[in-house]
C-alpha positions in Angstrom: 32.4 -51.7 60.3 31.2 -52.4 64.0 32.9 -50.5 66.4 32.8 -52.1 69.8 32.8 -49.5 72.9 34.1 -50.7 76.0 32.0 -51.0 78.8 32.1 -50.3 82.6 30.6 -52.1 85.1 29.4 -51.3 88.4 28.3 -53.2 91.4 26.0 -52.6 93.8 28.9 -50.2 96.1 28.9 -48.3 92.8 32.3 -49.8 92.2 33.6 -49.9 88.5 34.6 -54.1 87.8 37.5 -54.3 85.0 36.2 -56.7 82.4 37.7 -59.7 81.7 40.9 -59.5 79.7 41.2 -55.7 80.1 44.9 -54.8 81.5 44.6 -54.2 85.0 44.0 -50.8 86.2 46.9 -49.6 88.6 46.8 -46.6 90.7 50.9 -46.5 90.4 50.9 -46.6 86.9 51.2 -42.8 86.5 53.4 -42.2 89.2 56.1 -45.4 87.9 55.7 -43.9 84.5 56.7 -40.5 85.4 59.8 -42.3 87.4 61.0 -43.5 84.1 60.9 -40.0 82.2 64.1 -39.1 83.9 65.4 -42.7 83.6 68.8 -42.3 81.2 69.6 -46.6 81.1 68.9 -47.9 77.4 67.8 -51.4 78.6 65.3 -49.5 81.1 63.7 -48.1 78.6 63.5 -50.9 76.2 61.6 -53.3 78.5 59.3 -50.3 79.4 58.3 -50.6 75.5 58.9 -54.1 75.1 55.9 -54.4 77.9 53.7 -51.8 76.6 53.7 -53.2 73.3 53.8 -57.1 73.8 52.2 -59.0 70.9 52.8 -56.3 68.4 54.6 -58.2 66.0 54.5 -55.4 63.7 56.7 -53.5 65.9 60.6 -53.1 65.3 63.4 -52.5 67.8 66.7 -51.7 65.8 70.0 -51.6 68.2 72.9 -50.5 66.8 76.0 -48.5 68.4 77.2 -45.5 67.4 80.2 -42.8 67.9 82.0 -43.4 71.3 80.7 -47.3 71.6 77.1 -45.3 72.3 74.4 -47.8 72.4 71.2 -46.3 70.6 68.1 -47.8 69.2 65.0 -47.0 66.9 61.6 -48.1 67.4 59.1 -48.1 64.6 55.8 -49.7 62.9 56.7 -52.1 60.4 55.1 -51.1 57.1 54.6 -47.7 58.4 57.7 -46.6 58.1 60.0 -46.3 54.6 63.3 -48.2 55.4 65.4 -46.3 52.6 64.7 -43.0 54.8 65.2 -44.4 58.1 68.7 -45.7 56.8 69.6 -42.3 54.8 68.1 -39.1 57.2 68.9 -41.0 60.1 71.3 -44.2 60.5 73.9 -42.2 58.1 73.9 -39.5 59.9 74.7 -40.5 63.4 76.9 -43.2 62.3 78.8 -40.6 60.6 79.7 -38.9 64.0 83.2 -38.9 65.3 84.1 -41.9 67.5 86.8 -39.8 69.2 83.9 -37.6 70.8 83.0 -37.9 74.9 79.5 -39.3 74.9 78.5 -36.1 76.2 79.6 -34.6 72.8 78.1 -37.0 71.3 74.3 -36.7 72.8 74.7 -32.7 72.3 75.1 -33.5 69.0 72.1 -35.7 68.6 69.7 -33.9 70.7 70.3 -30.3 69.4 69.4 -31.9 65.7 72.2 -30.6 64.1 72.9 -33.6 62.9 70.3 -34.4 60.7 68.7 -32.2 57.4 65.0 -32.9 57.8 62.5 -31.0 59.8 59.7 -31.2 61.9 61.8 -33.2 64.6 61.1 -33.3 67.7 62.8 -33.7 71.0 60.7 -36.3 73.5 61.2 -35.8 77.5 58.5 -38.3 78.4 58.5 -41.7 78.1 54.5 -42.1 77.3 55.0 -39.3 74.8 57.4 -41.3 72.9 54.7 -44.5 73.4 52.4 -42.2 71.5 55.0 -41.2 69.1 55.8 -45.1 67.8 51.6 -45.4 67.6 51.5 -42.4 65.4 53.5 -43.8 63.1 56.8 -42.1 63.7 60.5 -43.1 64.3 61.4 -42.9 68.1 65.6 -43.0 68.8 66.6 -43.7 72.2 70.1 -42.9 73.3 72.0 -44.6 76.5 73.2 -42.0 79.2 69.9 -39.4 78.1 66.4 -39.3 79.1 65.6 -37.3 75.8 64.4 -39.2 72.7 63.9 -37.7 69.0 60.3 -38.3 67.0 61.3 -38.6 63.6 57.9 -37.7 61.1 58.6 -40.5 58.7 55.2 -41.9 58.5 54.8 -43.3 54.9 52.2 -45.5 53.6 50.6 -46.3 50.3 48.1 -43.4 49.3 45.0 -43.6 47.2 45.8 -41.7 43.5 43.8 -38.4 43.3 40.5 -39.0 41.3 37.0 -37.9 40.3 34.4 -37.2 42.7 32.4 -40.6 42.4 29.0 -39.1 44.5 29.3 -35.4 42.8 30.5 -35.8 39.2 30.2 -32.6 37.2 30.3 -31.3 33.5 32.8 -28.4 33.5 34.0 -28.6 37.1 37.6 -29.5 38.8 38.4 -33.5 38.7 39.4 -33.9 41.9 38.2 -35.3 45.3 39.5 -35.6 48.9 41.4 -38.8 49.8 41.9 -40.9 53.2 45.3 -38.8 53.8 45.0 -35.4 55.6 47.6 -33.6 54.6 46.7 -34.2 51.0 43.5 -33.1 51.4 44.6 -29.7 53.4 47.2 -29.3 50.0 44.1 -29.7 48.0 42.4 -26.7 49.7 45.6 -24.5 49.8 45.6 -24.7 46.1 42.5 -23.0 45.8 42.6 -20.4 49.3 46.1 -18.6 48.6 45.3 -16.0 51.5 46.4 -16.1 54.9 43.0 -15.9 56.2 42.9 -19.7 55.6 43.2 -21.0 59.5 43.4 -24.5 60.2 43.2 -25.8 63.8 43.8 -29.3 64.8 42.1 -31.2 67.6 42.2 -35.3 68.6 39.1 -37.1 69.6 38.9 -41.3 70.2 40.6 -42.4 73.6 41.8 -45.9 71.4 42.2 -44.3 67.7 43.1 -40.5 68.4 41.8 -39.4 65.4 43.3 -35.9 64.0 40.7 -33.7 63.2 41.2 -29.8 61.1 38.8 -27.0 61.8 39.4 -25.4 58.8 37.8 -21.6 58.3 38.4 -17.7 57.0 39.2 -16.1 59.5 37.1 -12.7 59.1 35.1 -14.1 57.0 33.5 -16.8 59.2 32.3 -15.3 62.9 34.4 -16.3 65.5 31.3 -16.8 67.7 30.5 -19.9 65.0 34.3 -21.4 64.9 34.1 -21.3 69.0 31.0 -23.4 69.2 32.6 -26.0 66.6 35.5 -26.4 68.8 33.5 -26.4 72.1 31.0 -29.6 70.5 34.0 -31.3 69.4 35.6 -31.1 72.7 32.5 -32.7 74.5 32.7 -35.8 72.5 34.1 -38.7 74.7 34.1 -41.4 72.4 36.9 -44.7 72.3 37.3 -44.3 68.3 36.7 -42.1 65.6 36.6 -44.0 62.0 34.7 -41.8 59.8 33.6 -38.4 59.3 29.5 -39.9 60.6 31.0 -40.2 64.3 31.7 -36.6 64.2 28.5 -35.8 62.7 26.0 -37.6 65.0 27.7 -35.6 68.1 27.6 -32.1 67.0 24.6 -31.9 65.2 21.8 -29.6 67.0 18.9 -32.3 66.7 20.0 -35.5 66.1 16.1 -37.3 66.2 15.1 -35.2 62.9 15.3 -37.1 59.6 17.1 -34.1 58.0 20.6 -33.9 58.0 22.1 -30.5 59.9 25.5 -31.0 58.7 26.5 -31.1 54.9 29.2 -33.8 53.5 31.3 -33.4 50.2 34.5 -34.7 48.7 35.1 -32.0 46.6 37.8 -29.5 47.7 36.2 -26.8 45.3 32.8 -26.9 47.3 34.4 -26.9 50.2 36.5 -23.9 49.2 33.2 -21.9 48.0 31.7 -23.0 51.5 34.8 -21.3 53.4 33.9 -18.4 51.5 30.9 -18.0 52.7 31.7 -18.2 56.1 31.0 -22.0 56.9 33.3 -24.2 58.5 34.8 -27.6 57.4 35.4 -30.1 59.7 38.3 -32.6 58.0 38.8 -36.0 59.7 42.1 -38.3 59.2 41.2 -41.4 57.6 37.9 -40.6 55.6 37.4 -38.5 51.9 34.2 -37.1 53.1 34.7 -33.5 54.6 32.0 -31.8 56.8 30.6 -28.2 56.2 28.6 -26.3 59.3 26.2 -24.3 59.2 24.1 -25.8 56.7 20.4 -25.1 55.1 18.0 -27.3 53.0 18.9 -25.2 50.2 22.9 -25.8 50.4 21.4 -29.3 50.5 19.5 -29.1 47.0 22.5 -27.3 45.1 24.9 -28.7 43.4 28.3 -27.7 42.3 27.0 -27.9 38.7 25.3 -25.2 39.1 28.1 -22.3 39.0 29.8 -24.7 36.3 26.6 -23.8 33.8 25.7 -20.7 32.3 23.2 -18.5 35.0 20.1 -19.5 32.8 20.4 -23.5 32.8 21.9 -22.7 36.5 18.6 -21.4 37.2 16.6 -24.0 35.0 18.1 -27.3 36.1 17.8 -26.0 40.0 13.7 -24.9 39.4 13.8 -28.7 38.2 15.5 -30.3 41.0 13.1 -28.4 43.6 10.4 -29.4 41.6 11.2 -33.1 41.7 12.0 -33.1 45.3 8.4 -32.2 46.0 7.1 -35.2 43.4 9.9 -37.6 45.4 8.0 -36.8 48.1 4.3 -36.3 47.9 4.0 -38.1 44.4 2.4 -41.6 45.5 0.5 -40.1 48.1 -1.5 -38.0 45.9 -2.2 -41.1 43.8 -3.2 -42.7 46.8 -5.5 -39.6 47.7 -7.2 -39.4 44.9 -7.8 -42.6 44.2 -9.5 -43.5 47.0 -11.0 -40.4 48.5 -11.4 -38.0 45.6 -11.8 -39.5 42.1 -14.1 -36.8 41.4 -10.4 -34.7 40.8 -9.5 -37.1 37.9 -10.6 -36.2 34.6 -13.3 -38.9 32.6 -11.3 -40.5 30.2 -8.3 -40.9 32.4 -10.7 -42.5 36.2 -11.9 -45.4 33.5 -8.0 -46.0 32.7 -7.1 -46.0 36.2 -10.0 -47.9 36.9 -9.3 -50.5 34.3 -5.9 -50.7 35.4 -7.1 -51.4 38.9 -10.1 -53.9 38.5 -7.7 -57.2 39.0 -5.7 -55.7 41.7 -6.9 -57.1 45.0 -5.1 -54.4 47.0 -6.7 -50.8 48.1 -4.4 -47.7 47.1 -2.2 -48.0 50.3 -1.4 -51.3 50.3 -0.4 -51.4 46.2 2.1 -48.2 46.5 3.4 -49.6 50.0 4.3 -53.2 48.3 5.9 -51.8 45.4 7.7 -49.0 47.1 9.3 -51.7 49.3 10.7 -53.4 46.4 11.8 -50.5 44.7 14.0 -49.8 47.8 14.9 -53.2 48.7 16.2 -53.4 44.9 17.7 -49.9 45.4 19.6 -51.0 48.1 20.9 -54.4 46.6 22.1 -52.3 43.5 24.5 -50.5 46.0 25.8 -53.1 48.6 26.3 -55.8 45.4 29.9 -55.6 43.2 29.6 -53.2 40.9 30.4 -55.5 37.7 27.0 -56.5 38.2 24.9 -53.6 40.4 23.4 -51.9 37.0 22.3 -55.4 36.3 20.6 -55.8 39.6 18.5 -52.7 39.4 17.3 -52.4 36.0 16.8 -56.2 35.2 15.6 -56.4 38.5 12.9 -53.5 38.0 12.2 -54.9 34.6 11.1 -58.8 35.8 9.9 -58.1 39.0 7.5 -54.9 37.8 6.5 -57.3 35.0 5.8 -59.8 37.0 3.5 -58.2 39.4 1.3 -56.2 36.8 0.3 -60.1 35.2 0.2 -61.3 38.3 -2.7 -58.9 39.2 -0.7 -57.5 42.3 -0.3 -54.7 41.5 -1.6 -52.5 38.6 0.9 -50.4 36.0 0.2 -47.5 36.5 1.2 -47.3 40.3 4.6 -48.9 38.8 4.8 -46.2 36.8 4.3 -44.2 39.7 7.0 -45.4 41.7 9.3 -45.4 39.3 9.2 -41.8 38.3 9.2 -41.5 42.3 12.5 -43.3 42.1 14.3 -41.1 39.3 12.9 -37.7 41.3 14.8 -38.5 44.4 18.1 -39.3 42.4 17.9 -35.2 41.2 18.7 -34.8 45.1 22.2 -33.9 45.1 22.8 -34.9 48.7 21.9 -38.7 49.4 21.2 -37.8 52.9 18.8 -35.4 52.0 17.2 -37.6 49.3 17.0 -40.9 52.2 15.3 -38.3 54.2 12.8 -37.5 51.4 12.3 -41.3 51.0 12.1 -42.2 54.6 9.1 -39.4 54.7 7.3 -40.4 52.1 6.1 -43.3 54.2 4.3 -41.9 56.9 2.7 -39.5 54.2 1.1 -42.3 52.1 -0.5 -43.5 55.3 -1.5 -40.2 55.5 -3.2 -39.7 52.7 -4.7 -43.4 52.6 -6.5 -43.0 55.6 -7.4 -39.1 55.4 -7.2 -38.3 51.7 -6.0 -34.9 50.5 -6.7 -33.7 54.2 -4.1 -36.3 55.6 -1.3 -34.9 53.0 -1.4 -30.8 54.1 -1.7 -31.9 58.1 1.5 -34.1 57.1 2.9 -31.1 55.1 2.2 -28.8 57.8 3.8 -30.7 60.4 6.9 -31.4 58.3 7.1 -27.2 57.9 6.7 -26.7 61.5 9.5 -29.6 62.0 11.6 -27.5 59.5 11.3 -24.1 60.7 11.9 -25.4 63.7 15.2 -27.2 63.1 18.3 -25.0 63.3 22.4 -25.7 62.1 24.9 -23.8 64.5 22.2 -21.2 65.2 21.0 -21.0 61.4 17.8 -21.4 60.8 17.1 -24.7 58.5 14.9 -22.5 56.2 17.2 -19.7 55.8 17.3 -16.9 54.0 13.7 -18.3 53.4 11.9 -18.6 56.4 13.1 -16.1 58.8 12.9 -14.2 54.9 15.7 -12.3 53.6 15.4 -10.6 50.3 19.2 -9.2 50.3 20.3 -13.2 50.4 17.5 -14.5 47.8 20.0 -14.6 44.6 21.3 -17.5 45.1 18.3 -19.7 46.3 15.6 -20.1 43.9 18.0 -18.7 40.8 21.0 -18.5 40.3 22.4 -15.4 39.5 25.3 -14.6 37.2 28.6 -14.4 38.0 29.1 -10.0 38.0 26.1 -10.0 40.6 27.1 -13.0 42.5 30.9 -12.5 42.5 30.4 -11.8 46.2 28.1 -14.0 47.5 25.9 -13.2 50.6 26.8 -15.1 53.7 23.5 -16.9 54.4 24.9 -18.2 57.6 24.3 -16.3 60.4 24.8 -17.4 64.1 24.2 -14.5 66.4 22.1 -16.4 68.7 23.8 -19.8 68.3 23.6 -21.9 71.2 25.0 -25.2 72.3 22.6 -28.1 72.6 21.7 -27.9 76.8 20.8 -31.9 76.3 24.5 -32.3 75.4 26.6 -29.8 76.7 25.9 -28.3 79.6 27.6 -25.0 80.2 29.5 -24.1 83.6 28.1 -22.3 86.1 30.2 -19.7 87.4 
């Protein structure tokens, strides 16, 4: 989904012009506003509301008089709001008052919350507080003869059921992911952190949506230096709405031009859990199941949660396996290309006069074979995701099937570069993080040109680049190649193997961030 940012502009004065059908900015707004905090007429108040929220039909204003012929009135969201509990915690309840009472009496009553058996009220003094209170999703009462209004936390909507992790099934692991709600997914990660080092913090970015977002964190586990710089990037970002976790992402992360992701996503509470462990922090947004974890390394990005569910030795075996396959997702097609073309002397006998054989109708060099084939392997990839999912296996395999088929008779291409590709295509789907694994395909691109215009010597300047890009590239302060590249013995066990659990039990924090710094690009810092 689009999301449309408003924008400003400016003259030749300098002068910002409102845009057409924007409300009209008023320099007396703020100042007639703050007149009506201290206003204590119902009707006042009412029109106030009635004004700011004209054309809301969802919106519902409920009169009703109460006690000593007290006029009073609730203002709510329609569908937002359950109407059982607005009529039981709060219409019973201050019906149920004394008539006999002084309306003084009355609103001490109200307004001390006495009255009413839930928690987690809270008494309103300002009229645009109690604005932001009905947009939230709360109750707001409003009583005649007091300035004060109540927020009543009765938000309710329908919630997505609890479920599998649809991007990161496991074997043997917990069968549970996050959901859109963030209060279940903060329940989710109490369950498994029963220590009151578990901080939470809560900030709101979005000037339209005011998005709730939890910096979640171990405190003295996680540096405080590394939870500050969290807090400070999200507090630069100036942004009119916040509808998924990738809004977040693209702000804070230290070079947003590389391919590589800085900032690992999961929808599993247990990895996030593990990750808090270790000192990372998770960045949870209202509205989306996708949590985000900072610092992060390309290793954290090539493990998956399957591997502490498995025994240390096929730990250890199905991650040499994933590694190994990231490097064929990569650089597979361009050594075919490579050696095809500039060194077939590499190729054993009896294999060059199968290649050659397989090649003699193709009218295509190397380049131009794997680039074709590649582009229809992605453009089918692609189709099998955005198409229903009734019929997305159907796309991709029956698609792969006709149109490989097809192109080998037809002389396009030859079948062994379709056999190419496609174990191309299964290597990058052992990348547990799809980010990571676009990256990988995105890369493999400017590779294969690479080696078809340079050979073998093309593919290690394109490698070497690529390493200097990585050691380079820093998350938070952490180096991308860490405990690798600045190397790290102490921090090794749980990178290339995967140790068992009576070594591993406390695992190394492989995060550090003593010289973190913000990016000066983005943020700059104050000058005292």
């Amino acid at each position: 989904m689009s999301l449309f940012f408003r924008l400003k502009k400016r003259n030749k004065n300098g002068i910002v012009k409102q845009q057409q059908g924007a409300e009209p900015i008023s320099a007396e707004s703020d100042v007639q506003t703050s007149s009506l905090d201290k206003v204590k007429k119902l009707d006042d108040r009412l029109q106030w509301y009635r004004e700011q929220l004209n054309l809301c039909s969802d919106v519902v204003y409920h009169t009703f008089v109460a006690g000593p012929n007290q006029h009073c009135a609730l203002i709510f969201l329609q569908g937002m709001i359950d109407q059982k509990t607005i009529q039981e915690e709060v219409l019973n309840n201050i019906l149920s008052l004394d008539k006999s009472e002084s309306s003084k009496q009355f609103c001490n009553k109200i307004f001390t919350l006495k009255q009413f058996s839930v928690t987690n009220l809270n008494v309103i003094t300002t009229i645009q507080k109690g604005l932001q209170a009905i947009l939230d999703g709360h109750v707001l009462l409003l009583v005649n003869g007091d300035h004060r209004m109540i927020e009543f936390p009765f938000s309710s909507f329908e919630k997505r059921a609890i479920e599998d992790a649809p991007n990161e099934t496991v074997i043997r692991g917990p069968r549970e992911a996050f959901i859109e709600d963030l209060g279940v997914n903060l329940t989710l990660l109490r369950r498994n952190l029963k220590t009151k080092k578990f901080k939470t913090e809560s900030i709101e970015i979005g000037a339209e949506t005011k998005t709730k977002i939890i910096i979640a964190y171990l405190h003295g586990v996680c540096e405080q230096q590394l939870v500050d710089e969290v807090k400070k990037r999200l507090s630069q970002i100036k942004i009119d709405g916040v509808l998924g976790s990738n809004y977040i992402e693209e702000y804070i992360q230290d070079n947003p031009y590389s391919p590589f992701p800085q900032i690992q996503y999961t929808e599993r509470p247990d990895t996030v859990s593990a990750s808090l462990l270790e000192g990372r922090v998770a960045i949870i947004v209202d509205g989306t199941p996708i949590v985000l974890l900072a610092p992060t390394t390309l290793f954290s990005l090539l493990q998956s949660p399957e591997d502490y569910f498995q025994r240390y030795i096929a730990g250890t075996w199905i991650r040499w396996i994933r590694y190994f396959f990231a490097f064929i997702s990569l650089l597979l097609p361009s050594f075919y290309i490579a050696i095809t073309t500039f060194h077939p002397e590499l190729i054993p006998p009896d294999l060059l006069i199968t290649i050659a054989a397989s090649r003699e109708v193709v009218p295509f060099p190397a380049f131009i074979e794997a680039f074709i084939i590649e582009v229809a392997f992605e453009a089918l990839r692609e189709a099998a995701v955005r198409v229903p999912k009734i019929i997305g296996q159907a796309v991709s395999i029956i698609g792969a099937l006709i149109i490989g088929t097809a192109a080998v008779e037809a002389g396009i291409v030859s079948s062994l570069m379709v056999i190419i590709v496609a174990v191309t295509g299964i290597s990058s789907f052992l990348i547990p993080q799809y980010d990571l694994g676009l990256a990988f395909r995105l890369l493999r691109f400017p590779i294969m040109f690479l080696a078809g215009g340079f050979g073998i010597f093309g593919i290690v300047c394109g490698m070497i680049f690529l390493y200097l890009h990585l050691i380079n590239l820093q998350s938070f302060g952490t180096p991308y190649l860490s405990p690798v590249a600045p190397l790290d013995f102490n921090k090794l066990k749980d990178i290339f193997v995967r140790a068992p659990w009576p070594i591993l039990k406390q695992k190394p924090n492989r995060y550090p961030t003593k010289q973190m710094n913000s990016r000066k690009w983005r943020i700059k810092e104050e000058i005292d």
